[in-house]
Backbone and ligand atoms as CSV (ligand in chain L), in Angstrom:
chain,resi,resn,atom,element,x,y,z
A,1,UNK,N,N,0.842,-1.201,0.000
A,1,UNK,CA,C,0.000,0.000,0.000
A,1,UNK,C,C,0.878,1.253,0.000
A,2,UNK,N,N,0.040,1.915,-1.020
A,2,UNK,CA,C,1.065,3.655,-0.749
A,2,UNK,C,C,0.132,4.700,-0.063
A,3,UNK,N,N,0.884,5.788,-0.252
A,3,UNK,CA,C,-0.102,7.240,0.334
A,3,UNK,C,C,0.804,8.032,-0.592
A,4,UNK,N,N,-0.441,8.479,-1.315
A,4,UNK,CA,C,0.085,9.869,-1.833
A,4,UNK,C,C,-0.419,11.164,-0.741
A,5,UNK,N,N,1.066,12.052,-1.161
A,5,UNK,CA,C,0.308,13.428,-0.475
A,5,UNK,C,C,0.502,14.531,-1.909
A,6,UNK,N,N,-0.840,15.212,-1.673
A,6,UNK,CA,C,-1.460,15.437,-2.749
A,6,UNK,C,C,-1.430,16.983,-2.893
A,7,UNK,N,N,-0.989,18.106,-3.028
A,7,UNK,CA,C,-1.184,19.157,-3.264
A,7,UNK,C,C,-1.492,19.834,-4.183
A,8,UNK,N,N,-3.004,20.709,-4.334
A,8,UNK,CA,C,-3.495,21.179,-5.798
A,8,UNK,C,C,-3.949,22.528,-5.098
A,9,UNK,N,N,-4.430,23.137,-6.033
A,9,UNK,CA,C,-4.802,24.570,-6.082
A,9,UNK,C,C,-6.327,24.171,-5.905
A,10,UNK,N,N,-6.626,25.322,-5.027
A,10,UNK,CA,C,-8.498,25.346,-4.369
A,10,UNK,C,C,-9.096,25.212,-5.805
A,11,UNK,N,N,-8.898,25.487,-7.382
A,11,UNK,CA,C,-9.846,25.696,-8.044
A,11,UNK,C,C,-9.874,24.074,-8.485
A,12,UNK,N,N,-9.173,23.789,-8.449
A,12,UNK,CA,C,-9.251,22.281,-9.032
A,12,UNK,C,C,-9.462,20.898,-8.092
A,13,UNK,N,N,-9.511,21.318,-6.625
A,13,UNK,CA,C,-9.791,20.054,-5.811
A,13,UNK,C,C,-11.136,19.687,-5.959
A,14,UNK,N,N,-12.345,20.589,-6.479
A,14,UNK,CA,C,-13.439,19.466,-6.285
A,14,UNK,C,C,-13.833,18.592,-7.398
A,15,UNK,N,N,-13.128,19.651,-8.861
A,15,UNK,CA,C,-13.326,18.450,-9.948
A,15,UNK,C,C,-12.062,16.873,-9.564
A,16,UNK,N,N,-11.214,17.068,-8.666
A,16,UNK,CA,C,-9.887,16.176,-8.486
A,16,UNK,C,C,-11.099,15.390,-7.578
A,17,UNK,N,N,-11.483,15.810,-6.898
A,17,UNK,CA,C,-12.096,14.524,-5.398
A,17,UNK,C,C,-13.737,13.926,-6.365
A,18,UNK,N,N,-13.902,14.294,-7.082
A,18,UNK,CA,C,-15.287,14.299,-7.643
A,18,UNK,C,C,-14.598,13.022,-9.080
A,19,UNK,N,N,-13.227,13.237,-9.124
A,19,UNK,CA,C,-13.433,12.293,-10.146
A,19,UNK,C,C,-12.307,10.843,-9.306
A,20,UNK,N,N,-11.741,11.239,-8.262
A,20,UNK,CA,C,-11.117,10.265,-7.068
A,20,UNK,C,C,-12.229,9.198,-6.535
A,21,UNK,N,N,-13.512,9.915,-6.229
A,21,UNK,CA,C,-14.429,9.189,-5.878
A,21,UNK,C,C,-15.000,8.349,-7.044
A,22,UNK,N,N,-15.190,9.117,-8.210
A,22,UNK,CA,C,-16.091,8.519,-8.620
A,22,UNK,C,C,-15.087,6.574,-9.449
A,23,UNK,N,N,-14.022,6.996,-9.288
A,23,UNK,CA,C,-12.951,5.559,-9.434
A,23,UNK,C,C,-12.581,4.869,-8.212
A,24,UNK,N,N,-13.366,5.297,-7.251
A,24,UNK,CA,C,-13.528,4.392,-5.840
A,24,UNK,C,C,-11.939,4.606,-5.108
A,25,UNK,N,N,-11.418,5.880,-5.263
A,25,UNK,CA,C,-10.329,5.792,-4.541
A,25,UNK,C,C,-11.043,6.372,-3.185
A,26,UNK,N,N,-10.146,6.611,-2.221
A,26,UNK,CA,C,-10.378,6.920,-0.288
A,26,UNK,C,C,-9.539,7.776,-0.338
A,27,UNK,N,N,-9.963,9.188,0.589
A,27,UNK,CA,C,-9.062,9.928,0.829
A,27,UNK,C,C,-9.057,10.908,1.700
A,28,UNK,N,N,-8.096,11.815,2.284
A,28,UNK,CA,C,-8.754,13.291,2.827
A,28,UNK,C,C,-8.304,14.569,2.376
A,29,UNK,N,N,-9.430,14.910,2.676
A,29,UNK,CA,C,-8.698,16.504,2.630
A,29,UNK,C,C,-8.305,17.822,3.162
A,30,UNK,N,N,-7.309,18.217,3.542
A,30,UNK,CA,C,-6.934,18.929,4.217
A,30,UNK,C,C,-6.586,20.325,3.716
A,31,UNK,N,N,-7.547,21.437,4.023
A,31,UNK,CA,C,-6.821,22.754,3.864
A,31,UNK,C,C,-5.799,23.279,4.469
A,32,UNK,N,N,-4.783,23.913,3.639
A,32,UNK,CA,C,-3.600,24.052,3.604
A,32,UNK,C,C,-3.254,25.306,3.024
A,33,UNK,N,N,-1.763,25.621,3.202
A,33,UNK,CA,C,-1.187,27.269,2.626
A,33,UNK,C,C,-0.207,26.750,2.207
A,34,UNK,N,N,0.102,27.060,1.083
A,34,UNK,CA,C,1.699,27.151,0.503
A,34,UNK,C,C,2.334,28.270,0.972
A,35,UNK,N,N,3.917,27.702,1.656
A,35,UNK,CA,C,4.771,28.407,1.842
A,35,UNK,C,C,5.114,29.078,1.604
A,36,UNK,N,N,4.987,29.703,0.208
A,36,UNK,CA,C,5.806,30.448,-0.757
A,36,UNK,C,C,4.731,31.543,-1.043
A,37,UNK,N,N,3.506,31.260,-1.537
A,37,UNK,CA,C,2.506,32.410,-2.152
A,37,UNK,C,C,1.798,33.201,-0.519
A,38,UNK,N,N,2.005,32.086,0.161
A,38,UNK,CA,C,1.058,31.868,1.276
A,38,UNK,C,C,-0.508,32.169,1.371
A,39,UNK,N,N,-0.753,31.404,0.020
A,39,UNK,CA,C,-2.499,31.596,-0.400
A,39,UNK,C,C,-3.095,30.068,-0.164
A,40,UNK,N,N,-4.513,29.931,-0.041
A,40,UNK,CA,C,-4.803,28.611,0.640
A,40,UNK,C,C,-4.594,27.645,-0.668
A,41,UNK,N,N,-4.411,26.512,-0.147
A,41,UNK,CA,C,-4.433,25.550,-1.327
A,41,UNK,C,C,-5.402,23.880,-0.712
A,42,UNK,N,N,-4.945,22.858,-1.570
A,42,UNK,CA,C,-5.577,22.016,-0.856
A,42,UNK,C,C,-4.692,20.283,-0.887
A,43,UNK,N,N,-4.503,19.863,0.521
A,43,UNK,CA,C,-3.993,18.388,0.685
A,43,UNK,C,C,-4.325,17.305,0.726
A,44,UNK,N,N,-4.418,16.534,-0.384
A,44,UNK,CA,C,-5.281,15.257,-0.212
A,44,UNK,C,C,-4.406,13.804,0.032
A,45,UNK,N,N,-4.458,13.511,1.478
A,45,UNK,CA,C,-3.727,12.199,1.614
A,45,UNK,C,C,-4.719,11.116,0.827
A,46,UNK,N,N,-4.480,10.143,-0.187
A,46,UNK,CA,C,-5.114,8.943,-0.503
A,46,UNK,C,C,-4.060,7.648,-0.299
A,47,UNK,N,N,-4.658,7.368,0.092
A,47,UNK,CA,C,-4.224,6.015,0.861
A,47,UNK,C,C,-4.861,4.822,-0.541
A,48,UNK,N,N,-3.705,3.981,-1.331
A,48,UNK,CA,C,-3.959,3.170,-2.249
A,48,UNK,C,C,-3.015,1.881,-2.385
A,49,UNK,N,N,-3.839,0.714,-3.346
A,49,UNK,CA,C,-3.072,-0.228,-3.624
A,49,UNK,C,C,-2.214,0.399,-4.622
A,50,UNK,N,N,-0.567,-0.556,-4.626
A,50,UNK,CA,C,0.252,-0.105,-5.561
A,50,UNK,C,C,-0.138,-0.120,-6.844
A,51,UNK,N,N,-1.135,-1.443,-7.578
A,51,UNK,CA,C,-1.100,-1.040,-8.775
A,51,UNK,C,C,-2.321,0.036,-9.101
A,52,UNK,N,N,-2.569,0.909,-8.607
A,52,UNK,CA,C,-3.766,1.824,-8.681
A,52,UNK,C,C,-2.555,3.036,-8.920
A,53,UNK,N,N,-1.326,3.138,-8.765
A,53,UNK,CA,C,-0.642,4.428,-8.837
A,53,UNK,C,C,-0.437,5.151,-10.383
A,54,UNK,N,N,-0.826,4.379,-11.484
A,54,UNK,CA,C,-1.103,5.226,-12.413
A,54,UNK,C,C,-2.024,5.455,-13.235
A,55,UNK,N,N,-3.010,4.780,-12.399
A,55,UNK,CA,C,-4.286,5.146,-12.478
A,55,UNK,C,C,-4.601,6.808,-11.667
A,56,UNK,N,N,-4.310,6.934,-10.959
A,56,UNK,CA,C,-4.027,7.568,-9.875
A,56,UNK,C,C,-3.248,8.848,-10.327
A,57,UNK,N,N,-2.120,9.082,-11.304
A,57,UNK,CA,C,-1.723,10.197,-11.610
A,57,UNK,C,C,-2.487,10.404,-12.573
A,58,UNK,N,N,-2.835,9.625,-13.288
A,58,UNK,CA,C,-3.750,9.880,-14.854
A,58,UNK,C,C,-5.565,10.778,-14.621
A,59,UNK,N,N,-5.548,10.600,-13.142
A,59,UNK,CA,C,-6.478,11.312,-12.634
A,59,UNK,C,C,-6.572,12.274,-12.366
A,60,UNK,N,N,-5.064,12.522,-11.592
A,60,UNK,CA,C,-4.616,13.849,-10.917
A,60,UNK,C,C,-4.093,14.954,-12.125
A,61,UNK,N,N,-3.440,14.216,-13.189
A,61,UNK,CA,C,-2.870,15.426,-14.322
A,61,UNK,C,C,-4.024,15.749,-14.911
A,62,UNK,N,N,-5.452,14.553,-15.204
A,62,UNK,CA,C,-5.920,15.251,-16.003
A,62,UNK,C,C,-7.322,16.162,-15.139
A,63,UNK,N,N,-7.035,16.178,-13.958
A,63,UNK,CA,C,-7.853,17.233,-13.153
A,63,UNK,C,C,-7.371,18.502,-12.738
A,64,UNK,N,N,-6.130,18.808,-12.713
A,64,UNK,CA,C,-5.233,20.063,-12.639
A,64,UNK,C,C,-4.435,20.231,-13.162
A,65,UNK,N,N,-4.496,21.770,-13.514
A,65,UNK,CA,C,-4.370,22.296,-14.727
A,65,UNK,C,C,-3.419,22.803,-14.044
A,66,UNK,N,N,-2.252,23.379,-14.729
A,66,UNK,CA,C,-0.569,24.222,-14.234
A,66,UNK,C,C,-1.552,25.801,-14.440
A,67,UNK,N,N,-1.297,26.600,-14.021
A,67,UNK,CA,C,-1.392,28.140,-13.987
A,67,UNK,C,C,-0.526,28.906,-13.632
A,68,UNK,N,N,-0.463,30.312,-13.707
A,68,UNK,CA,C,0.559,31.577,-13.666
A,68,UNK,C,C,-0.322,32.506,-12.485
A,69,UNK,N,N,0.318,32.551,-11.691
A,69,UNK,CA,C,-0.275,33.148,-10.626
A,69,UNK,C,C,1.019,34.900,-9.948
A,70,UNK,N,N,0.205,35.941,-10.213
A,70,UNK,CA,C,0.555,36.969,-10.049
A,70,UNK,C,C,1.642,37.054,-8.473
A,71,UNK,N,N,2.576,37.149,-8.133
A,71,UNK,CA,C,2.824,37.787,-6.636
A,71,UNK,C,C,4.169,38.796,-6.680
A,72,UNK,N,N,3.314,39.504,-5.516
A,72,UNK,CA,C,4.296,40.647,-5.094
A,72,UNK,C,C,5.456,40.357,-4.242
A,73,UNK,N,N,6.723,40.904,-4.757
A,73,UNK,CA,C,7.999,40.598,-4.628
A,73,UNK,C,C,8.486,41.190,-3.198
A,74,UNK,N,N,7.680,42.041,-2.755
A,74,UNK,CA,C,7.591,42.624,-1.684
A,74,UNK,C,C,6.870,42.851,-0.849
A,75,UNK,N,N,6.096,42.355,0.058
A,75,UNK,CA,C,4.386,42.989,0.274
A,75,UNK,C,C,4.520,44.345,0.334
A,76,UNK,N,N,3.333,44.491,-0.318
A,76,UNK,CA,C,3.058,46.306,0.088
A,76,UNK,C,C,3.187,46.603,1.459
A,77,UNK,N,N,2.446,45.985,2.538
A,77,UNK,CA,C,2.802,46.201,4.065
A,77,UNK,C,C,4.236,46.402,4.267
A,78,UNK,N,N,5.419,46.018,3.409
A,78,UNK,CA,C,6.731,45.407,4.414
A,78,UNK,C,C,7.121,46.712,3.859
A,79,UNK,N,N,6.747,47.544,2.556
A,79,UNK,CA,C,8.004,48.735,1.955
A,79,UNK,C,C,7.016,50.090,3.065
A,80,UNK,N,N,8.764,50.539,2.681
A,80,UNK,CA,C,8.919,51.663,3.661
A,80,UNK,C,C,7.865,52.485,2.984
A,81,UNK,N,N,6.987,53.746,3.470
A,81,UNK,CA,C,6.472,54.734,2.351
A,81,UNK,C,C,8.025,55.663,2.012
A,82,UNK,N,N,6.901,56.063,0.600
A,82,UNK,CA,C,8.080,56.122,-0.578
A,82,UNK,C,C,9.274,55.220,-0.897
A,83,UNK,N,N,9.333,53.872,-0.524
A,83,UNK,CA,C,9.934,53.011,-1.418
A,83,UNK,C,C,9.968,52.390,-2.527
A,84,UNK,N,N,10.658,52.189,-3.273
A,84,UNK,CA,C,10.152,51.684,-4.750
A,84,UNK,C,C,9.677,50.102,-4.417
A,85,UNK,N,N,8.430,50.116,-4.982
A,85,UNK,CA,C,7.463,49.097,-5.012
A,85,UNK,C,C,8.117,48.014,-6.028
A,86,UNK,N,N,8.609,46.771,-6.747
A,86,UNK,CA,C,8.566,46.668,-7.942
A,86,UNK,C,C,7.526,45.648,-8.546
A,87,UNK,N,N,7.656,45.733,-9.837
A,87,UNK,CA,C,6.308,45.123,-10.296
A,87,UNK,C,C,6.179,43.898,-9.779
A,88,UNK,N,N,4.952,43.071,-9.748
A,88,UNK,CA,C,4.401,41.615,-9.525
A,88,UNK,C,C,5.466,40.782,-10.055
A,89,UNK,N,N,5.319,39.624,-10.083
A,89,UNK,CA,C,6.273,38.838,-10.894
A,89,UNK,C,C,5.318,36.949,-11.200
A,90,UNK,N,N,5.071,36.865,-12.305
A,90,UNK,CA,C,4.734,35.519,-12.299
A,90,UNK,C,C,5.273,34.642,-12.289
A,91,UNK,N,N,4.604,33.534,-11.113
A,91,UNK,CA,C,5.035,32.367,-10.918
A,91,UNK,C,C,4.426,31.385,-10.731
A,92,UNK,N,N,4.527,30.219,-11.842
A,92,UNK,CA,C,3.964,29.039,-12.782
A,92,UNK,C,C,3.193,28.337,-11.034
A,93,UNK,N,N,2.480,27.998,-10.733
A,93,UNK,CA,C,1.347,26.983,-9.913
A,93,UNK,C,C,1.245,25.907,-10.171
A,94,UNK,N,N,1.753,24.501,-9.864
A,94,UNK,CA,C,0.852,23.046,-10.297
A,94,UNK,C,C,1.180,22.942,-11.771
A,95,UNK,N,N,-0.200,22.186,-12.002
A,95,UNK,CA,C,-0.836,21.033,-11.809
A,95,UNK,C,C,-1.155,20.916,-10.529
A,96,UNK,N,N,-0.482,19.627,-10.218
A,96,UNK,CA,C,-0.468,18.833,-8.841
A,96,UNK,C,C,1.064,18.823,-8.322
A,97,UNK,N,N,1.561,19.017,-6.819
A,97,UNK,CA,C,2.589,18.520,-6.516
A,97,UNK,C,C,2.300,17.087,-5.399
A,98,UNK,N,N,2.801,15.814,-6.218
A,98,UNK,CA,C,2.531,14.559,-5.285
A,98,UNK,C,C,3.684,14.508,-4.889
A,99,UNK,N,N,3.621,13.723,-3.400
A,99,UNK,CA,C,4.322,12.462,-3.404
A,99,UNK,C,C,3.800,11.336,-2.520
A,100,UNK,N,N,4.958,10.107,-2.912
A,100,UNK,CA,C,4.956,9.219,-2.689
A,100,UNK,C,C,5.315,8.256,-1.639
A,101,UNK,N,N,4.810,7.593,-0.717
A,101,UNK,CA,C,5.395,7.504,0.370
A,101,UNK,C,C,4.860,5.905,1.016
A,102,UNK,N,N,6.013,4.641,0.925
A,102,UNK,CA,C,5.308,3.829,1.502
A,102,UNK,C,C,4.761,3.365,2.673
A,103,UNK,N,N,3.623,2.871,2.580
A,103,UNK,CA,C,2.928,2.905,4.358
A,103,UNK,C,C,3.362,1.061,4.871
A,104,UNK,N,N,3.641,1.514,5.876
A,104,UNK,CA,C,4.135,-0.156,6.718
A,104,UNK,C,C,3.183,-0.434,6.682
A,105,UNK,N,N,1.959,0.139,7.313
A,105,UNK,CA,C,0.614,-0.730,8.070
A,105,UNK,C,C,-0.523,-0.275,8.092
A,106,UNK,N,N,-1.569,-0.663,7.664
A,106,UNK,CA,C,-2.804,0.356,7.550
A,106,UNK,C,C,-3.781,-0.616,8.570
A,107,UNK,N,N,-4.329,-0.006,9.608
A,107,UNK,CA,C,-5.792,-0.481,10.205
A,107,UNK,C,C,-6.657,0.456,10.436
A,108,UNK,N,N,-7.688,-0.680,10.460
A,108,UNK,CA,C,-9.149,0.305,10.962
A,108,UNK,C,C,-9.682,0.008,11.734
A,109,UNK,N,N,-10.224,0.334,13.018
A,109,UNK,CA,C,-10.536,0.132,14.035
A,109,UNK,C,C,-12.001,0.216,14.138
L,1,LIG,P1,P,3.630,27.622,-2.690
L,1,LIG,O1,O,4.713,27.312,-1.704
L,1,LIG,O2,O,2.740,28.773,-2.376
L,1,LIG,O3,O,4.338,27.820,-4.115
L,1,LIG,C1,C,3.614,28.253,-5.239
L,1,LIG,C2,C,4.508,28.284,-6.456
L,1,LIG,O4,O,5.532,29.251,-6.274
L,1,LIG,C3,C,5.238,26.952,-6.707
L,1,LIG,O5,O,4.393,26.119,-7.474
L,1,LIG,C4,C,6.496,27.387,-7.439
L,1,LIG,O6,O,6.258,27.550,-8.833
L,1,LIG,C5,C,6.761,28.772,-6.854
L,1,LIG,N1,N,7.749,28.721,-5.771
L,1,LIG,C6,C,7.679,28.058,-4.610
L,1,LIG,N2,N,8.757,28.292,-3.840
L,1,LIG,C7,C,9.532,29.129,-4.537
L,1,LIG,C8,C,10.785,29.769,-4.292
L,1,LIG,N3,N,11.461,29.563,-3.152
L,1,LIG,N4,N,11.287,30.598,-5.264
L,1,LIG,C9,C,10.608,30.826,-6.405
L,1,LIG,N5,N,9.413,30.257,-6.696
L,1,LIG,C10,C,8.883,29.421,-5.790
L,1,LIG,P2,P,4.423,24.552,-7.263
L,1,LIG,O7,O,5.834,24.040,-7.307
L,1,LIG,O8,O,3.458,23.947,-8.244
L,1,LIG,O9,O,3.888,24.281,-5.788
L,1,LIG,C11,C,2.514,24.437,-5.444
L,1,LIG,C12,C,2.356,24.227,-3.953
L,1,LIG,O10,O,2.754,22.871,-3.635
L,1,LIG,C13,C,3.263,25.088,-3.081
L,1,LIG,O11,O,2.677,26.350,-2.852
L,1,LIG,C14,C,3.370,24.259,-1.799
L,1,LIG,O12,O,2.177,24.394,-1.024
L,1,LIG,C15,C,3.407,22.849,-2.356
L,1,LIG,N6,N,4.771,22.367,-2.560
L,1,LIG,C16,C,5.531,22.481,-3.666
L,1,LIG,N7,N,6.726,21.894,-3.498
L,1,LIG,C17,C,6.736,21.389,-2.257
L,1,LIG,C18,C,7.694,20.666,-1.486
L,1,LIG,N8,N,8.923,20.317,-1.965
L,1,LIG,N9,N,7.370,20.306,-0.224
L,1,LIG,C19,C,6.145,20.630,0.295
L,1,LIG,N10,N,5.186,21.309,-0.387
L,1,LIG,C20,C,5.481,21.679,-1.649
Protein backbone atom coordinates (compact mmCIF):
# COMPACT_ATOMS: atom_id res chain seq x y z
CA UNK A 1 0.00 0.00 0.00
CA UNK A 2 1.07 3.65 -0.75
CA UNK A 3 -0.10 7.24 0.33
CA UNK A 4 0.09 9.87 -1.83
CA UNK A 5 0.31 13.43 -0.48
CA UNK A 6 -1.46 15.44 -2.75
CA UNK A 7 -1.18 19.16 -3.26
CA UNK A 8 -3.49 21.18 -5.80
CA UNK A 9 -4.80 24.57 -6.08
CA UNK A 10 -8.50 25.35 -4.37
CA UNK A 11 -9.85 25.70 -8.04
CA UNK A 12 -9.25 22.28 -9.03
CA UNK A 13 -9.79 20.05 -5.81
CA UNK A 14 -13.44 19.47 -6.28
CA UNK A 15 -13.33 18.45 -9.95
CA UNK A 16 -9.89 16.18 -8.49
CA UNK A 17 -12.10 14.52 -5.40
CA UNK A 18 -15.29 14.30 -7.64
CA UNK A 19 -13.43 12.29 -10.15
CA UNK A 20 -11.12 10.26 -7.07
CA UNK A 21 -14.43 9.19 -5.88
CA UNK A 22 -16.09 8.52 -8.62
CA UNK A 23 -12.95 5.56 -9.43
CA UNK A 24 -13.53 4.39 -5.84
CA UNK A 25 -10.33 5.79 -4.54
CA UNK A 26 -10.38 6.92 -0.29
CA UNK A 27 -9.06 9.93 0.83
CA UNK A 28 -8.75 13.29 2.83
CA UNK A 29 -8.70 16.50 2.63
CA UNK A 30 -6.93 18.93 4.22
CA UNK A 31 -6.82 22.75 3.86
CA UNK A 32 -3.60 24.05 3.60
CA UNK A 33 -1.19 27.27 2.63
CA UNK A 34 1.70 27.15 0.50
CA UNK A 35 4.77 28.41 1.84
CA UNK A 36 5.81 30.45 -0.76
CA UNK A 37 2.51 32.41 -2.15
CA UNK A 38 1.06 31.87 1.28
CA UNK A 39 -2.50 31.60 -0.40
CA UNK A 40 -4.80 28.61 0.64
CA UNK A 41 -4.43 25.55 -1.33
CA UNK A 42 -5.58 22.02 -0.86
CA UNK A 43 -3.99 18.39 0.68
CA UNK A 44 -5.28 15.26 -0.21
CA UNK A 45 -3.73 12.20 1.61
CA UNK A 46 -5.11 8.94 -0.50
CA UNK A 47 -4.22 6.02 0.86
CA UNK A 48 -3.96 3.17 -2.25
CA UNK A 49 -3.07 -0.23 -3.62
CA UNK A 50 0.25 -0.11 -5.56
CA UNK A 51 -1.10 -1.04 -8.77
CA UNK A 52 -3.77 1.82 -8.68
CA UNK A 53 -0.64 4.43 -8.84
CA UNK A 54 -1.10 5.23 -12.41
CA UNK A 55 -4.29 5.15 -12.48
CA UNK A 56 -4.03 7.57 -9.87
CA UNK A 57 -1.72 10.20 -11.61
CA UNK A 58 -3.75 9.88 -14.85
CA UNK A 59 -6.48 11.31 -12.63
CA UNK A 60 -4.62 13.85 -10.92
CA UNK A 61 -2.87 15.43 -14.32
CA UNK A 62 -5.92 15.25 -16.00
CA UNK A 63 -7.85 17.23 -13.15
CA UNK A 64 -5.23 20.06 -12.64
CA UNK A 65 -4.37 22.30 -14.73
CA UNK A 66 -0.57 24.22 -14.23
CA UNK A 67 -1.39 28.14 -13.99
CA UNK A 68 0.56 31.58 -13.67
CA UNK A 69 -0.27 33.15 -10.63
CA UNK A 70 0.56 36.97 -10.05
CA UNK A 71 2.82 37.79 -6.64
CA UNK A 72 4.30 40.65 -5.09
CA UNK A 73 8.00 40.60 -4.63
CA UNK A 74 7.59 42.62 -1.68
CA UNK A 75 4.39 42.99 0.27
CA UNK A 76 3.06 46.31 0.09
CA UNK A 77 2.80 46.20 4.06
CA UNK A 78 6.73 45.41 4.41
CA UNK A 79 8.00 48.73 1.96
CA UNK A 80 8.92 51.66 3.66
CA UNK A 81 6.47 54.73 2.35
CA UNK A 82 8.08 56.12 -0.58
CA UNK A 83 9.93 53.01 -1.42
CA UNK A 84 10.15 51.68 -4.75
CA UNK A 85 7.46 49.10 -5.01
CA UNK A 86 8.57 46.67 -7.94
CA UNK A 87 6.31 45.12 -10.30
CA UNK A 88 4.40 41.62 -9.52
CA UNK A 89 6.27 38.84 -10.89
CA UNK A 90 4.73 35.52 -12.30
CA UNK A 91 5.04 32.37 -10.92
CA UNK A 92 3.96 29.04 -12.78
CA UNK A 93 1.35 26.98 -9.91
CA UNK A 94 0.85 23.05 -10.30
CA UNK A 95 -0.84 21.03 -11.81
CA UNK A 96 -0.47 18.83 -8.84
CA UNK A 97 2.59 18.52 -6.52
CA UNK A 98 2.53 14.56 -5.28
CA UNK A 99 4.32 12.46 -3.40
CA UNK A 100 4.96 9.22 -2.69
CA UNK A 101 5.40 7.50 0.37
CA UNK A 102 5.31 3.83 1.50
CA UNK A 103 2.93 2.90 4.36
CA UNK A 104 4.14 -0.16 6.72
CA UNK A 105 0.61 -0.73 8.07
CA UNK A 106 -2.80 0.36 7.55
CA UNK A 107 -5.79 -0.48 10.20
CA UNK A 108 -9.15 0.30 10.96
CA UNK A 109 -10.54 0.13 14.03
P1 LIG B 1 3.63 27.62 -2.69
O1 LIG B 1 4.71 27.31 -1.70
O2 LIG B 1 2.74 28.77 -2.38
O3 LIG B 1 4.34 27.82 -4.12
C1 LIG B 1 3.61 28.25 -5.24
C2 LIG B 1 4.51 28.28 -6.46
O4 LIG B 1 5.53 29.25 -6.27
C3 LIG B 1 5.24 26.95 -6.71
O5 LIG B 1 4.39 26.12 -7.47
C4 LIG B 1 6.50 27.39 -7.44
O6 LIG B 1 6.26 27.55 -8.83
C5 LIG B 1 6.76 28.77 -6.85
N1 LIG B 1 7.75 28.72 -5.77
C6 LIG B 1 7.68 28.06 -4.61
N2 LIG B 1 8.76 28.29 -3.84
C7 LIG B 1 9.53 29.13 -4.54
C8 LIG B 1 10.78 29.77 -4.29
N3 LIG B 1 11.46 29.56 -3.15
N4 LIG B 1 11.29 30.60 -5.26
C9 LIG B 1 10.61 30.83 -6.41
N5 LIG B 1 9.41 30.26 -6.70
C10 LIG B 1 8.88 29.42 -5.79
P2 LIG B 1 4.42 24.55 -7.26
O7 LIG B 1 5.83 24.04 -7.31
O8 LIG B 1 3.46 23.95 -8.24
O9 LIG B 1 3.89 24.28 -5.79
C11 LIG B 1 2.51 24.44 -5.44
C12 LIG B 1 2.36 24.23 -3.95
O10 LIG B 1 2.75 22.87 -3.64
C13 LIG B 1 3.26 25.09 -3.08
O11 LIG B 1 2.68 26.35 -2.85
C14 LIG B 1 3.37 24.26 -1.80
O12 LIG B 1 2.18 24.39 -1.02
C15 LIG B 1 3.41 22.85 -2.36
N6 LIG B 1 4.77 22.37 -2.56
C16 LIG B 1 5.53 22.48 -3.67
N7 LIG B 1 6.73 21.89 -3.50
C17 LIG B 1 6.74 21.39 -2.26
C18 LIG B 1 7.69 20.67 -1.49
N8 LIG B 1 8.92 20.32 -1.97
N9 LIG B 1 7.37 20.31 -0.22
C19 LIG B 1 6.14 20.63 0.30
N10 LIG B 1 5.19 21.31 -0.39
C20 LIG B 1 5.48 21.68 -1.65
Amino acid sequence: MKLAVCIVHNRDRNKLTDELLKAGFKFTVIGSTGGFLREGNSTLLIGFDDELAASLKEIVQASCKAREQMVNVMPFEAAPPGAFIPSPVKVPVGGAVMFFLDVNEFVRY
